[in-house]
mmCIF file of the N, C-alpha and C atoms, coordinates in Angstrom:
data_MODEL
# 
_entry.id   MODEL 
# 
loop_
_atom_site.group_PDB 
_atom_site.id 
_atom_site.type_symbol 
_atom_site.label_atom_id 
_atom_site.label_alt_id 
_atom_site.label_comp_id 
_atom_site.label_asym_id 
_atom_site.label_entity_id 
_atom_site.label_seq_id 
_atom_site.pdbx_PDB_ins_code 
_atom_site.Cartn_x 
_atom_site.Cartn_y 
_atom_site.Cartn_z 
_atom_site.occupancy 
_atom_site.B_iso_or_equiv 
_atom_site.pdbx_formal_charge 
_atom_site.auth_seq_id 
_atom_site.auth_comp_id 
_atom_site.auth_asym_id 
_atom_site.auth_atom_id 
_atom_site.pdbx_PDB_model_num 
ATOM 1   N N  . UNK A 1 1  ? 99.958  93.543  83.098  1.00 0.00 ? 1  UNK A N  1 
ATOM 2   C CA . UNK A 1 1  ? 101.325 93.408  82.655  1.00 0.00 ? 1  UNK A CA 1 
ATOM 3   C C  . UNK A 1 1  ? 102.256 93.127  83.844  1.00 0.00 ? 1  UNK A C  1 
ATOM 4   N N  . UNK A 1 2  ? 102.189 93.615  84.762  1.00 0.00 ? 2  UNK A N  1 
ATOM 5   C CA . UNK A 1 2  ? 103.003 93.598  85.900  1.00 0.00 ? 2  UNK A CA 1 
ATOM 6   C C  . UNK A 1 2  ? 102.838 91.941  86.612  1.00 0.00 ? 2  UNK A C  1 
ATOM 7   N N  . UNK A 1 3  ? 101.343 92.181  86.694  1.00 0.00 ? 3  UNK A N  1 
ATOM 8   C CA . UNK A 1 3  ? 101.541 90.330  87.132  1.00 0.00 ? 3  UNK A CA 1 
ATOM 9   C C  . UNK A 1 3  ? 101.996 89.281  86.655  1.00 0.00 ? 3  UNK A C  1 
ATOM 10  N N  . UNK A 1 4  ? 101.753 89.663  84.794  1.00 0.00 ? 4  UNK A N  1 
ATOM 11  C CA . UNK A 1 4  ? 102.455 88.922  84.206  1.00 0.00 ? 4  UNK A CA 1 
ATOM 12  C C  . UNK A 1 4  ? 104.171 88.766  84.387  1.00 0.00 ? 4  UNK A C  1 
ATOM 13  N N  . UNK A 1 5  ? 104.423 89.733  84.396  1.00 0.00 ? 5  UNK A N  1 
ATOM 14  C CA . UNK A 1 5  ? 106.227 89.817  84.785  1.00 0.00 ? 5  UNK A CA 1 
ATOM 15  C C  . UNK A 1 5  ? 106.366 89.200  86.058  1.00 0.00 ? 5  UNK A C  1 
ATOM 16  N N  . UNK A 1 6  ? 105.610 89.438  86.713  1.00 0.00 ? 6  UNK A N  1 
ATOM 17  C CA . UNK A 1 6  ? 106.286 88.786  88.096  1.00 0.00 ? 6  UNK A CA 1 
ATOM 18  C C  . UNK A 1 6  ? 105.754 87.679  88.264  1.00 0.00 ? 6  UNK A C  1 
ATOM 19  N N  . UNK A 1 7  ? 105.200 87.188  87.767  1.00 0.00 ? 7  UNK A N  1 
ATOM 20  C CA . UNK A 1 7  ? 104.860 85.183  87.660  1.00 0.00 ? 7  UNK A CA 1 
ATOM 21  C C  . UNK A 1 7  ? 106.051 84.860  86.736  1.00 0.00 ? 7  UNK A C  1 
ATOM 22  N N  . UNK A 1 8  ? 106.096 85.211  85.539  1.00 0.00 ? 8  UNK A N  1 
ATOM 23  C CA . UNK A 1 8  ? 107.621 85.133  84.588  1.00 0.00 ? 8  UNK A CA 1 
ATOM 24  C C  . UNK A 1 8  ? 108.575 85.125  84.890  1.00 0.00 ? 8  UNK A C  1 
ATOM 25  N N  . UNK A 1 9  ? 109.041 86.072  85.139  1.00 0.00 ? 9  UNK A N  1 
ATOM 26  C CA . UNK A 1 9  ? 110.506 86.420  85.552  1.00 0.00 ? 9  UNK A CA 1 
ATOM 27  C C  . UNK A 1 9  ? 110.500 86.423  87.375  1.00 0.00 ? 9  UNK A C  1 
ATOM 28  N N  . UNK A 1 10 ? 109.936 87.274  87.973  1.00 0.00 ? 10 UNK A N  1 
ATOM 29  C CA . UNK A 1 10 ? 110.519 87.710  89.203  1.00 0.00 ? 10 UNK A CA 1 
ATOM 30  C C  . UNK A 1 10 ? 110.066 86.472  90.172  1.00 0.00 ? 10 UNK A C  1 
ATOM 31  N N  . UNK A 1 11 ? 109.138 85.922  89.763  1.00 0.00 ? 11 UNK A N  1 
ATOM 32  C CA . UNK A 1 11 ? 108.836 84.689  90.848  1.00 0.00 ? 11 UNK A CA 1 
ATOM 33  C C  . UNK A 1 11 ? 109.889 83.138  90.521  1.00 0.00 ? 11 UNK A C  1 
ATOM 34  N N  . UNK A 1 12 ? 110.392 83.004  89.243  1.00 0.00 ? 12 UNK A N  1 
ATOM 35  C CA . UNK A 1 12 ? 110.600 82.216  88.991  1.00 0.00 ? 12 UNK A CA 1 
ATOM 36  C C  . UNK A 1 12 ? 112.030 82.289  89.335  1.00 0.00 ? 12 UNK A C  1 
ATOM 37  N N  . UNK A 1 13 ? 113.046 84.005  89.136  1.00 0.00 ? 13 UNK A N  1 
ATOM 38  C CA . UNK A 1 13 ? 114.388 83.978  89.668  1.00 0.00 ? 13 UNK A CA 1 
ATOM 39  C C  . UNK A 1 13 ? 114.471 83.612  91.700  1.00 0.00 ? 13 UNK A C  1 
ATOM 40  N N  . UNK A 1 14 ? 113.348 84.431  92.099  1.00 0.00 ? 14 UNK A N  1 
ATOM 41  C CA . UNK A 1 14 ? 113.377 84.012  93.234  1.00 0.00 ? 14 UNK A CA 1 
ATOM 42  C C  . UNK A 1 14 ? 113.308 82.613  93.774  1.00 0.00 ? 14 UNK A C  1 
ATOM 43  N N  . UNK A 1 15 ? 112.424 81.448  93.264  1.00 0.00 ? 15 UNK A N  1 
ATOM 44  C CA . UNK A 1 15 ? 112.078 80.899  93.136  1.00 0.00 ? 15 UNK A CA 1 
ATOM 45  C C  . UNK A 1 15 ? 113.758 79.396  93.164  1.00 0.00 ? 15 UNK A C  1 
ATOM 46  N N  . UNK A 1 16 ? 114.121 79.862  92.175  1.00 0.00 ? 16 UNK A N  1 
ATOM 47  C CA . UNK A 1 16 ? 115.866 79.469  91.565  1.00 0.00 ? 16 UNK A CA 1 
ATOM 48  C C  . UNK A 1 16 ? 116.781 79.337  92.480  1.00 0.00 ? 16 UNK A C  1 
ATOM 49  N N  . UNK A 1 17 ? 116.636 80.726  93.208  1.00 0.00 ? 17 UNK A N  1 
ATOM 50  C CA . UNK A 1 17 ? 117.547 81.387  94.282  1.00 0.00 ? 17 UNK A CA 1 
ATOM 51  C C  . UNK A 1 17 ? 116.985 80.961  95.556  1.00 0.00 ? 17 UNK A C  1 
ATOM 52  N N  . UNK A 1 18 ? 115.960 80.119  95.851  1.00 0.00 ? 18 UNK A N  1 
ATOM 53  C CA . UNK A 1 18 ? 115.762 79.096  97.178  1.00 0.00 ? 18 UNK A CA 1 
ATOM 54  C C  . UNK A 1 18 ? 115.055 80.456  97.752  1.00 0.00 ? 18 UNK A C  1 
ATOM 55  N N  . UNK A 1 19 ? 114.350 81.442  97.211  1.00 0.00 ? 19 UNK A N  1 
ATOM 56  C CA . UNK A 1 19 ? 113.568 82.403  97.955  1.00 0.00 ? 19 UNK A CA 1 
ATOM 57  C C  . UNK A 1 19 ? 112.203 81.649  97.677  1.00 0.00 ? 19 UNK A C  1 
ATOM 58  N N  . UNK A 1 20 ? 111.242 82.948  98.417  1.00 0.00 ? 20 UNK A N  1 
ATOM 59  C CA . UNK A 1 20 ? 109.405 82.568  98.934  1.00 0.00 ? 20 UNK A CA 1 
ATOM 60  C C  . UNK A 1 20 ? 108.677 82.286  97.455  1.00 0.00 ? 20 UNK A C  1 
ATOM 61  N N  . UNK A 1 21 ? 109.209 83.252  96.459  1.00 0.00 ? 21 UNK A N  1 
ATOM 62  C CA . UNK A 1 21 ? 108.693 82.754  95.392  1.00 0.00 ? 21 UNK A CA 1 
ATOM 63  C C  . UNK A 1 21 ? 107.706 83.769  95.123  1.00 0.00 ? 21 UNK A C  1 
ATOM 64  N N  . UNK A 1 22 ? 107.704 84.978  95.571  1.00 0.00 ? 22 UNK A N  1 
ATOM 65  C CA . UNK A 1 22 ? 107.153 85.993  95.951  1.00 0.00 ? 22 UNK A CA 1 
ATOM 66  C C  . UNK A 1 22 ? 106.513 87.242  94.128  1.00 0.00 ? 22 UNK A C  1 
ATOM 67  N N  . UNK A 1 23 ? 107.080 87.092  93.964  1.00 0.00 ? 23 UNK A N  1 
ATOM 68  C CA . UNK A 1 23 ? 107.071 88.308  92.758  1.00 0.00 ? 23 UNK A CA 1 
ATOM 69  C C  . UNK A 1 23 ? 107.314 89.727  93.121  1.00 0.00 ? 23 UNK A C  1 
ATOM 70  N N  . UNK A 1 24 ? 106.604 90.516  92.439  1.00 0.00 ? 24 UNK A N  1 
ATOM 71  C CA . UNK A 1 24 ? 106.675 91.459  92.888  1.00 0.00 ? 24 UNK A CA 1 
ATOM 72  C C  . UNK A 1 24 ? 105.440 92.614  93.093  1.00 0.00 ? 24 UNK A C  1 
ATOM 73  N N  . UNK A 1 25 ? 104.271 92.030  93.064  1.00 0.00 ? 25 UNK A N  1 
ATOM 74  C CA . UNK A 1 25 ? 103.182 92.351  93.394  1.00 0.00 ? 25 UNK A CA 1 
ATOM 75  C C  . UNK A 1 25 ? 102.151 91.564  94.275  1.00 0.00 ? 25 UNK A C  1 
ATOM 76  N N  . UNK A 1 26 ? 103.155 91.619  95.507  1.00 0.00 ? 26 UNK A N  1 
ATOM 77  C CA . UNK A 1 26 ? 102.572 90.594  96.593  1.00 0.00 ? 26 UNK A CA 1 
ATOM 78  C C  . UNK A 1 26 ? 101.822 91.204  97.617  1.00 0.00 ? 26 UNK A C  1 
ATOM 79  N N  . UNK A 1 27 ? 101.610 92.693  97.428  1.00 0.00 ? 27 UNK A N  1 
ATOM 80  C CA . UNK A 1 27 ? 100.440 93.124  98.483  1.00 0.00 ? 27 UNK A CA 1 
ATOM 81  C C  . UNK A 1 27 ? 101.036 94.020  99.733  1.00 0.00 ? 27 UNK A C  1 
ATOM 82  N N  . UNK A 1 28 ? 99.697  95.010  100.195 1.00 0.00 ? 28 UNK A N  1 
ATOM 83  C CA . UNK A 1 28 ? 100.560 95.309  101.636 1.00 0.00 ? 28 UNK A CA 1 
ATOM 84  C C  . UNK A 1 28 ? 100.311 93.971  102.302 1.00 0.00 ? 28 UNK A C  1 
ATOM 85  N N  . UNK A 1 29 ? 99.038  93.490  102.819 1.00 0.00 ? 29 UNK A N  1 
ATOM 86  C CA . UNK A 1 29 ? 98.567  92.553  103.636 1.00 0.00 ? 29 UNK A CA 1 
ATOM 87  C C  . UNK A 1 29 ? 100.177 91.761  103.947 1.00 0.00 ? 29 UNK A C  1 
ATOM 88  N N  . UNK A 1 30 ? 100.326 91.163  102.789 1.00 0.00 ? 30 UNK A N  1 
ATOM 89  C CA . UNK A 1 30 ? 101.504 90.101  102.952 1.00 0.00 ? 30 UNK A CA 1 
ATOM 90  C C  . UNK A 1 30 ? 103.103 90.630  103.489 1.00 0.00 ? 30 UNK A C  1 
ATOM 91  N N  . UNK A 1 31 ? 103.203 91.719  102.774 1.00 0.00 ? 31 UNK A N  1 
ATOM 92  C CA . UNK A 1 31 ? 104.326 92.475  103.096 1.00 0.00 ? 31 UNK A CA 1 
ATOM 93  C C  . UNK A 1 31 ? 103.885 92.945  105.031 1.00 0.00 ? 31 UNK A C  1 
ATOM 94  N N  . UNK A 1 32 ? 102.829 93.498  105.614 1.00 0.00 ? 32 UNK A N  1 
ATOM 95  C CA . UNK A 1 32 ? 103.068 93.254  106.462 1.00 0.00 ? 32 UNK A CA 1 
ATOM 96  C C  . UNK A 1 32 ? 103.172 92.071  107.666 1.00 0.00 ? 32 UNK A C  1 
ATOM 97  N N  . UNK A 1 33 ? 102.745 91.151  107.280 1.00 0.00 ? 33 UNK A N  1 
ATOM 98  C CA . UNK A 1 33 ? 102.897 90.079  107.617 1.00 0.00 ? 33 UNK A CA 1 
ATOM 99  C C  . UNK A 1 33 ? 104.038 89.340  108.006 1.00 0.00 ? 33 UNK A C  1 
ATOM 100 N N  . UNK A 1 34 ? 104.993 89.670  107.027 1.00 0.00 ? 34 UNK A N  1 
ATOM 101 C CA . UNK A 1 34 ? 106.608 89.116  106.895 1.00 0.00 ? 34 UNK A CA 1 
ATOM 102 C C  . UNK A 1 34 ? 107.206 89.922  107.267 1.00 0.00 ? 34 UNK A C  1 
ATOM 103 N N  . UNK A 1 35 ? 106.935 91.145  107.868 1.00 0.00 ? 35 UNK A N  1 
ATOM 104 C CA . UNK A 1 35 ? 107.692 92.047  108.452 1.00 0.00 ? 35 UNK A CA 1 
ATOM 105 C C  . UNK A 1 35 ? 107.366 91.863  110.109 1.00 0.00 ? 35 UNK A C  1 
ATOM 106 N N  . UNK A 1 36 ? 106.334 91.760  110.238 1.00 0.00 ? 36 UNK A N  1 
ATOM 107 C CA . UNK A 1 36 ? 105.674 91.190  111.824 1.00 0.00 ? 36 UNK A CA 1 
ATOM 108 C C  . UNK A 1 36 ? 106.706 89.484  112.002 1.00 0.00 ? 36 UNK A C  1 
ATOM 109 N N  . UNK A 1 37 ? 106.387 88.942  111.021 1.00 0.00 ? 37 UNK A N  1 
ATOM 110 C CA . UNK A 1 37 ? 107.323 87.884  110.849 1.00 0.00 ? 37 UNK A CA 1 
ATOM 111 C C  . UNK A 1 37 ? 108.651 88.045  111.184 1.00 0.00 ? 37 UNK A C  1 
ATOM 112 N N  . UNK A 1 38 ? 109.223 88.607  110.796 1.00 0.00 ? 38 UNK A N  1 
ATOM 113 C CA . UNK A 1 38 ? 110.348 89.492  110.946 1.00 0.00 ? 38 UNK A CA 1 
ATOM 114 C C  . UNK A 1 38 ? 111.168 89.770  112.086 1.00 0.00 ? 38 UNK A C  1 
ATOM 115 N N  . UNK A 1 39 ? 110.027 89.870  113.264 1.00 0.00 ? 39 UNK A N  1 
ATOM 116 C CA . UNK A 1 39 ? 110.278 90.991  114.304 1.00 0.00 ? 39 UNK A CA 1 
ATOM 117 C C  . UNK A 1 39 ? 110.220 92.589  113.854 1.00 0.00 ? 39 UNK A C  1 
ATOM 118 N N  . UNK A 1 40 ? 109.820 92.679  113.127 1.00 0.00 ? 40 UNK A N  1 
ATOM 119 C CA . UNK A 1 40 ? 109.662 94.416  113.190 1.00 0.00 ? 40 UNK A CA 1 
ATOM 120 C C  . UNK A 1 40 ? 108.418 94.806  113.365 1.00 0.00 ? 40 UNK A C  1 
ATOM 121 N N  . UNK A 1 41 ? 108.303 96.240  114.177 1.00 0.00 ? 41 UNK A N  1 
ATOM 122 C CA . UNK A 1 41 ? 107.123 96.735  114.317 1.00 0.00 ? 41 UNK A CA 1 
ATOM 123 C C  . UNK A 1 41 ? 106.925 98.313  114.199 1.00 0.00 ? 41 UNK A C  1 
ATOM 124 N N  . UNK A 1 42 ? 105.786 98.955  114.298 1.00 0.00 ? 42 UNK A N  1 
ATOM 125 C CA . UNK A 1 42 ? 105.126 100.068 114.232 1.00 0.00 ? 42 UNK A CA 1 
ATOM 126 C C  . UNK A 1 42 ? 104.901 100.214 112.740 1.00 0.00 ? 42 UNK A C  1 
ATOM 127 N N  . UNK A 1 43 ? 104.793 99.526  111.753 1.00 0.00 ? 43 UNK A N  1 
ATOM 128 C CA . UNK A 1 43 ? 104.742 99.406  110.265 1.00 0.00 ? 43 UNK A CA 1 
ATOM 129 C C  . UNK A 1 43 ? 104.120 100.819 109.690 1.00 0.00 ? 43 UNK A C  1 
ATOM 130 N N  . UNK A 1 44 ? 104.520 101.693 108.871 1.00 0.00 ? 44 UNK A N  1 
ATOM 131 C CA . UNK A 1 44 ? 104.315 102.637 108.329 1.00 0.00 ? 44 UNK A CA 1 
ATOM 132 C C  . UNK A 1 44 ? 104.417 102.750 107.057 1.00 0.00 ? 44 UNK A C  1 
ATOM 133 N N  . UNK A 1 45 ? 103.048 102.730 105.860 1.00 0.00 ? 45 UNK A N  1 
ATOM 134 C CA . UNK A 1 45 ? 102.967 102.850 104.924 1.00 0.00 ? 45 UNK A CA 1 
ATOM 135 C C  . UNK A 1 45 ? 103.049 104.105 104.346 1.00 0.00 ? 45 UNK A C  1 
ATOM 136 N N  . UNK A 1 46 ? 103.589 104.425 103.470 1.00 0.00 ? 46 UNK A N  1 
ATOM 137 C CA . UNK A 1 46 ? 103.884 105.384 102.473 1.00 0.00 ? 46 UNK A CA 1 
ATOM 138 C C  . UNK A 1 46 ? 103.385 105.889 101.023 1.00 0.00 ? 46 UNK A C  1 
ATOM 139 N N  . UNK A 1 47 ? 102.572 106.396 100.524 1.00 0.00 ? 47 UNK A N  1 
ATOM 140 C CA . UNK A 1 47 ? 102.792 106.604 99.074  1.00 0.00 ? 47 UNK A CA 1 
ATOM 141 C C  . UNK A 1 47 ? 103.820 107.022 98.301  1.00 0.00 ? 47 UNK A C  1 
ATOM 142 N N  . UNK A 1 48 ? 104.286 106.601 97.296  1.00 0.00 ? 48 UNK A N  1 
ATOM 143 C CA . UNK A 1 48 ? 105.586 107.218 96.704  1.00 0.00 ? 48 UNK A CA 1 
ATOM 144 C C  . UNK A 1 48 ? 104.759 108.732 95.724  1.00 0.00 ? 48 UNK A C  1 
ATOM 145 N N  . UNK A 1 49 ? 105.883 109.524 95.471  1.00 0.00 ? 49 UNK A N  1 
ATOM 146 C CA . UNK A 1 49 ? 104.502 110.644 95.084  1.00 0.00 ? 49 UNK A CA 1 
ATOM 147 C C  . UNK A 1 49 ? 105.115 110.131 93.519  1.00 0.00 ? 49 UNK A C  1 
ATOM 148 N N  . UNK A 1 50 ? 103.729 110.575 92.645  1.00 0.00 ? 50 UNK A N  1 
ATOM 149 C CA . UNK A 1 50 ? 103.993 110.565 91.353  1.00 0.00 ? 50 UNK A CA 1 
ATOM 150 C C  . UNK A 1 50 ? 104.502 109.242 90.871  1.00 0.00 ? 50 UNK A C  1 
ATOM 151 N N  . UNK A 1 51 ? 103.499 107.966 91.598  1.00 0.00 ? 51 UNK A N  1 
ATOM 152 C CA . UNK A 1 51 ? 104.009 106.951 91.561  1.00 0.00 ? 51 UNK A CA 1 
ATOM 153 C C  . UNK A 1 51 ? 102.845 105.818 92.143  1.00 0.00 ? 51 UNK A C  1 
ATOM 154 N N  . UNK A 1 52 ? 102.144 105.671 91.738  1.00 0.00 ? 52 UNK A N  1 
ATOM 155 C CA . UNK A 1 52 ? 100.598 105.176 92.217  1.00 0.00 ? 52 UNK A CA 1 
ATOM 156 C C  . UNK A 1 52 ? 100.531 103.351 92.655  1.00 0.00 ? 52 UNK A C  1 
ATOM 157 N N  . UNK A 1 53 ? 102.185 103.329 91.531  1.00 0.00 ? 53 UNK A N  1 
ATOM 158 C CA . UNK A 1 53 ? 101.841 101.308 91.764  1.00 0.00 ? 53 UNK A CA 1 
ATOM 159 C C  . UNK A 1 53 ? 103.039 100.974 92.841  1.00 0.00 ? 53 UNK A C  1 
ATOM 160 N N  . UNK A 1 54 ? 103.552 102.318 93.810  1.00 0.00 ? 54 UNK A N  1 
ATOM 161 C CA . UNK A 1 54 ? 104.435 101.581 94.855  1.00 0.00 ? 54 UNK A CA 1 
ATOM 162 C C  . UNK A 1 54 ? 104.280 102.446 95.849  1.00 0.00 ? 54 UNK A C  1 
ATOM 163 N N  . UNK A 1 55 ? 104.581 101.576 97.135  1.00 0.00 ? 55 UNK A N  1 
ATOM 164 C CA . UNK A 1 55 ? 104.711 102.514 98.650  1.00 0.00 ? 55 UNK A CA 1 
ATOM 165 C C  . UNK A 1 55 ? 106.094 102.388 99.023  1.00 0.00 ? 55 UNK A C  1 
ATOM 166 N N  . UNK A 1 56 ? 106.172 103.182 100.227 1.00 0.00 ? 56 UNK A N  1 
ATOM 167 C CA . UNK A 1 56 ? 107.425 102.738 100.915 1.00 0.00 ? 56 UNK A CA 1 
ATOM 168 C C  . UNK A 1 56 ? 107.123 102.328 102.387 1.00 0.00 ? 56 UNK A C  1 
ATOM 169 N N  . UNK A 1 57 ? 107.739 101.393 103.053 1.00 0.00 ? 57 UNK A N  1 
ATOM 170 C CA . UNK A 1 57 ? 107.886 101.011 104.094 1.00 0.00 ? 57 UNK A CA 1 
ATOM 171 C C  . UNK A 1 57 ? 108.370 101.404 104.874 1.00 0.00 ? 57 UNK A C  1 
ATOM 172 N N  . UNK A 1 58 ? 108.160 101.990 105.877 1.00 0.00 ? 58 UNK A N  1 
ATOM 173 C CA . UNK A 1 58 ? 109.182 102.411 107.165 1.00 0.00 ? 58 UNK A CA 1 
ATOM 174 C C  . UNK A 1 58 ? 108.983 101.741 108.739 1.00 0.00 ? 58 UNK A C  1 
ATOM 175 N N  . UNK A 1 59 ? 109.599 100.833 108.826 1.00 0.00 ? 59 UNK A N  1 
ATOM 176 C CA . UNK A 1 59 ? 109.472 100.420 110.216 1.00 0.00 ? 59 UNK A CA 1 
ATOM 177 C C  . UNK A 1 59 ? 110.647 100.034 111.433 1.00 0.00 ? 59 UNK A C  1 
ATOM 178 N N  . UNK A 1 60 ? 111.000 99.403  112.553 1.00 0.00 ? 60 UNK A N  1 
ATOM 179 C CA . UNK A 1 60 ? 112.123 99.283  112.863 1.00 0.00 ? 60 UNK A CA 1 
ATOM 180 C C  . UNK A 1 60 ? 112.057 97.888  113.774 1.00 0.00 ? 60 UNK A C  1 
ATOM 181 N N  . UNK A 1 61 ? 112.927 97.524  113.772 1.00 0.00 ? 61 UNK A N  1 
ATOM 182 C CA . UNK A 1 61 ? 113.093 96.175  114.908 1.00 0.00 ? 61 UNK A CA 1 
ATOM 183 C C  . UNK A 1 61 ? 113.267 96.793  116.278 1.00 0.00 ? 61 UNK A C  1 
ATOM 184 N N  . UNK A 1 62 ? 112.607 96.300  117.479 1.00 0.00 ? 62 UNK A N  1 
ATOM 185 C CA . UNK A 1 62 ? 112.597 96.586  118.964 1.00 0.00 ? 62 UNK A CA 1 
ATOM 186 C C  . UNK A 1 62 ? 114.349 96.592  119.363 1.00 0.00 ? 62 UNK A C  1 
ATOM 187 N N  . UNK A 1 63 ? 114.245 97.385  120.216 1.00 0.00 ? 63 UNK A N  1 
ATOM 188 C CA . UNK A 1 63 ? 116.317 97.473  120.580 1.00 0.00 ? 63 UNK A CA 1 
ATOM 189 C C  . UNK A 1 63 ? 116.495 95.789  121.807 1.00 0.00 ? 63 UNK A C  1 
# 
C-alpha cells in the first residue's frame, strides 16, 4: 500500500514541483547518500518507537 501511494501521489506531486521524484519509501541506502550529497556527516539512524515503517535522522553539516 505504501508503495502504491508514493508512486501515485507522492512521486508524482514531487515530480510537478521540479523535485527528484522521490516518494516516500526511498530507503536508508539512498537517504544516506543525499545527505553525504548534501555535505552532511556522522549520519545517525534512529528507530521511531512504536513505529516500525520510519526512522529518524540525525546528522550535522561540518562548521
Amino acid at each position: 500500500m505504501l508503495c502504491a501511494i508514493s508512486a501515485l501521489h507522492c512521486m508524482t506531486v514531487s515530480l510537478a514541483h521540479d523535485g527528484a521524484g522521490l516518494g516516500t519509501v526511498w530507503g536508508e541506502e539512498l537517504a544516506r547518500t543525499m545527505l553525504a550529497g548534501a555535505g552532511f556527516v556522522d549520519v545517525e539512524v534512529h528507530d521511531v518507537p512504536d513505529d516500525p515503517m520510519n526512522v529518524v535522522y540525525v546528522t550535522h553539516k561540518p562548521v
